[in-house]
Structures are given as C-alpha cells and as structure tokens.
C-alpha positions as CSV (number, residue, x, y, z in Angstrom):
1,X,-31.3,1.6,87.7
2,X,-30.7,2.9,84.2
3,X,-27.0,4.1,82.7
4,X,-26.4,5.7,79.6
5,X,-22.7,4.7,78.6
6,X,-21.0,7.0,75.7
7,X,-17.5,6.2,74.3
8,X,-15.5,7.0,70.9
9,X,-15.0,10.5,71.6
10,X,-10.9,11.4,71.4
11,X,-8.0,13.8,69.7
12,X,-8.9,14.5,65.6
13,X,-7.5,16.7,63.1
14,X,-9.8,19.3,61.3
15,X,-11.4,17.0,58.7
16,X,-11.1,13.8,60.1
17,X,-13.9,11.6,61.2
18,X,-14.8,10.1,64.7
19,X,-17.5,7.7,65.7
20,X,-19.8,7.9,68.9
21,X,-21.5,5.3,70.4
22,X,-23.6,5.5,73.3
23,X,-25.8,1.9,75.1
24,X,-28.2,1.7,77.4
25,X,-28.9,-0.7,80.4
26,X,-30.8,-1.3,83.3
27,X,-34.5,-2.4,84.1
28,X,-35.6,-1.1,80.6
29,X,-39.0,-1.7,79.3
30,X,-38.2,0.0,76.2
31,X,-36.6,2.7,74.6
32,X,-38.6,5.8,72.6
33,X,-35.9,7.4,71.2
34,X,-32.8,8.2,71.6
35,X,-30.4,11.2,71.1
36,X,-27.2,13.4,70.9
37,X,-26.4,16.7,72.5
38,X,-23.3,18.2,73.1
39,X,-21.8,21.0,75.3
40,X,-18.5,23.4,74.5
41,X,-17.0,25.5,77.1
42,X,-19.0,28.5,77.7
43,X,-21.9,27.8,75.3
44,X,-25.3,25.9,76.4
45,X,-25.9,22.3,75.6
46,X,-27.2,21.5,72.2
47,X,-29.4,19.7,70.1
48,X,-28.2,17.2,67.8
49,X,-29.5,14.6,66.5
50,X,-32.5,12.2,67.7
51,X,-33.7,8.6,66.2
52,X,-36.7,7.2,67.5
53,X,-37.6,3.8,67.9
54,X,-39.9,3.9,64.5
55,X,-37.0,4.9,62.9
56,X,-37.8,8.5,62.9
57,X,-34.6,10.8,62.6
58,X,-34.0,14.3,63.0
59,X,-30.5,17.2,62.8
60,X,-29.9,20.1,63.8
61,X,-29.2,22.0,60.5
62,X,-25.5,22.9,61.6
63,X,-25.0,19.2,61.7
64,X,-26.8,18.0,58.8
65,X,-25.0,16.9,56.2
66,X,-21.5,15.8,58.1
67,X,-23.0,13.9,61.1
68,X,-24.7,10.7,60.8
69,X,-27.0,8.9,63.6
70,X,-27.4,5.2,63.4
71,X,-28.3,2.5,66.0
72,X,-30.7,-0.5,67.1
73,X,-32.6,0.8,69.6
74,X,-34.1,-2.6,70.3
75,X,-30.2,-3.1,71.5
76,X,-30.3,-0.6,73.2
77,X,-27.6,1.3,70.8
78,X,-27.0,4.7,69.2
79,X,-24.4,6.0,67.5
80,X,-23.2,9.2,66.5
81,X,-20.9,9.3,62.7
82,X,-18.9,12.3,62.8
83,X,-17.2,13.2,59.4
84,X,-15.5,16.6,58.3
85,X,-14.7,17.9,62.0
86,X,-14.1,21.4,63.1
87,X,-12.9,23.2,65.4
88,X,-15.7,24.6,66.4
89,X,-17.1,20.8,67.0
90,X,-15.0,20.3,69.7
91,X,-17.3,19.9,72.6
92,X,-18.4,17.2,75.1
93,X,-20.8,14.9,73.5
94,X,-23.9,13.4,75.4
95,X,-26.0,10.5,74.6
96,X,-29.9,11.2,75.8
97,X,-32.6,8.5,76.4
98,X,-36.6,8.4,76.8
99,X,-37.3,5.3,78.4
100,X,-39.8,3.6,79.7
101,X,-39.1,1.9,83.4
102,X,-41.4,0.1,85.6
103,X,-41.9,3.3,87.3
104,X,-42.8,5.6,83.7
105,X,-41.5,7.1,81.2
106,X,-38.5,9.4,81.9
107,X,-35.2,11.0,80.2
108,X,-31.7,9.7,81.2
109,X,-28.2,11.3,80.7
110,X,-25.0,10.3,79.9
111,X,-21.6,10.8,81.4
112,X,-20.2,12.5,78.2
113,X,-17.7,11.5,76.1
114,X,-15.1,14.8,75.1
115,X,-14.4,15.8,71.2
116,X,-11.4,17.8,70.8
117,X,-10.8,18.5,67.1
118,X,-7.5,20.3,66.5
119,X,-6.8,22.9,63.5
C-alpha cells in the first residue's frame, strides 16, 4: 500500500510565508514525479507545481514567482515554499504522486493539508 502524507499547512497573515511538505511510503519502486494541487471552496482543483525525478520543474503562472517546489524524490520528499500569501491562496493543498509499484505505474493522492491566509 502507498500513502501520500502532506503537513505544514496552518493560519498566515497576507504576506507571510508557509512551507508544505508532503512524503511518500509504501512498496515503492520509484517515484516519476511528484506534485502540488490545491482546492478552494467552490472552485475545481488546481494545478500547481510538478518536479520530476530528473529534476524537471514546472508552475502554474499564477504561482510562479511566489511559490517554490523543492524535494528529494529519491527520499521520497516534496515540498511546497509558499511566500507572499493571499487571500485568495487560501485553499486545501494536495501532494500528487506517479509511482511505480510492483503492480505499474499509477497516481496517488494525499489527504490535504488546509491553507487559510487571513487579510
């Protein structure tokens, strides 16, 4: 069995700065990349940033710029660097996985780990 476990997510002022992390574990052969999405009340989830395990990283452009993604994959760790918060970032945060199992590759979900960012 695989689990995705996020954490760091909390109360923060407009402006401040919080710090995601998210680890995987299980019967993992390895991991091809791994990612963040996140989910506010009412809206769909979202893309938001990806690293892969050749060290490719991607963000969506509404992140870029204030958000960070960092990790060792080969530990089976991603994190998520949140500076400059808003408001409108308040959401609940999901770490994402592609890895490969004994049984294949598939994609695994996190808990969530809720962002609430006060004005």
């Amino acid at each position: 069995q695989v689990q995705l476990v996020e954490s760091g997510g909390g109360l923060v002022q407009a402006g401040g700065s919080l710090r995601l992390s998210c680890t995987a574990s299980g019967s993992i052969l390895s991991i091809d990349a791994m990612a963040w999405y996140r989910q506010a009340p009412g809206k769909q989830r979202e893309f938001v940033a990806i690293v892969t395990a050749g060290g490719s990283i991607n963000y969506a452009d509404s992140m870029k710029g204030r958000f960070t993604i960092s990790g060792d994959i080969g530990k089976r760790t991603v994190y998520l660097q949140m500076n400059s918060l808003k408001p409108e970032d308040t959401a609940v945060y999901f770490c994402s996985a592609n890895i490969r199992t004994n049984y294949g590759p598939n994609n695994y979900w996190g808990q969530g780990t809720q962002v609430t960012v006060s004005s």
